[in-house]
N, C-alpha and C positions, 0 to 999 in steps of 0.2 A: 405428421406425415399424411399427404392426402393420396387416398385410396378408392380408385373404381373399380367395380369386379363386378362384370357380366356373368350372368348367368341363364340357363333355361334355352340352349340351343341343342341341334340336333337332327339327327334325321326325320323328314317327311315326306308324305308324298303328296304331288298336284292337287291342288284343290285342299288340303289341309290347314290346318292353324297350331300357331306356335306362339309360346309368350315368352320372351324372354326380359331378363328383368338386369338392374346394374343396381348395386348398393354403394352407398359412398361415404366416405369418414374421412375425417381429418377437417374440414372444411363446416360454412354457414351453407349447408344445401339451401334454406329457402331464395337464399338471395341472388345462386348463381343460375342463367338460363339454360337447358339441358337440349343436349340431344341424340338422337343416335344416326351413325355412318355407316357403310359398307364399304369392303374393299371385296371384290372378283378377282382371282386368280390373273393377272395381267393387265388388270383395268386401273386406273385410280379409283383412290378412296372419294365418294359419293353422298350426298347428305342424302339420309332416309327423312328424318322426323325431327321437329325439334318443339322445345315447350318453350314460354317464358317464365320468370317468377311470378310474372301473374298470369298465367296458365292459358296464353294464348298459343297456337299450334299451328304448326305451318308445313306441310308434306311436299315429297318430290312427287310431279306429275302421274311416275310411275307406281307410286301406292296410295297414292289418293282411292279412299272409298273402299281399302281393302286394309290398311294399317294404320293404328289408334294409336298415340303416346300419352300416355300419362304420367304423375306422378304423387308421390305421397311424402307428405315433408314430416309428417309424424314417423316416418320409417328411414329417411333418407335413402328415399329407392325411386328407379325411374323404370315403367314398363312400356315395351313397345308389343301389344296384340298386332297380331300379322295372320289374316285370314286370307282364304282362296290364295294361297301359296303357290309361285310360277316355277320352273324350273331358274329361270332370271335371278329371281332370288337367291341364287343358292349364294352366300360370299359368310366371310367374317364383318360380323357386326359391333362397331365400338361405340360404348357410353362416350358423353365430350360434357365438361363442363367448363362453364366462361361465365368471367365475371369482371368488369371495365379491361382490363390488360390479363389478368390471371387464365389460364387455358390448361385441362388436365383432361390424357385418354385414360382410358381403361384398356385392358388386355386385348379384348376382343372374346365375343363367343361363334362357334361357327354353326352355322344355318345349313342344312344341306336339304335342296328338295329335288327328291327324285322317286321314279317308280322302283 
């Protein structure tokens, strides 16, 4: 059974950082490409971040230069570091993992930035 579970969200305020992280089982994590989404309360779900298997990275406009994705295939875990946090930000963030047709979310964790 393939399993992603975010973790490491939460309240913050502007200007803050946050890491949140997704673990993943049932699956070859080195081989599948990852990434992480957001969904806003009324908006569509949104690509934030994404890796390849071979660890190239590719960001929305809108967090370029302020959020990192990485990952660690010896842990089967993927982190997205999200510094200088907007209120924009605030939504539910899901782990995605793809592999030629194969596609799995995760629950989502929620990010909330506010004073």
């Amino acid at each position: 059974q393939v399993r992603l579970v975010e973790s490491g969200g939460g309240l913050v305020q502007p200007g803050g950082s946050l890491r949140i992280s997704c673990a993943i089982s049932g699956l070859i994590f080195s081989i599948y490409d990852m990434g992480w989404y957001r969904q806003a309360p009324g908006k569509q779900r949104e690509l934030v971040a994404t890796i390849t298997r071979g660890d190239s990275t590719n960001y929305a406009d809108s967090v370029k230069g302020r959020f990192t994705i990485s990952r660690d295939n010896a842990e089967n875990t993927v982190y997205l570091q999200m510094n200088s946090l907007k209120p924009e930000d605030t939504a539910v963030y899901h782990c995605n993992a793809k592999f030629l047709r194969a596609e799995y979310w995760g629950q989502g964790t929620q990010v909330t930035v506010s004073s």
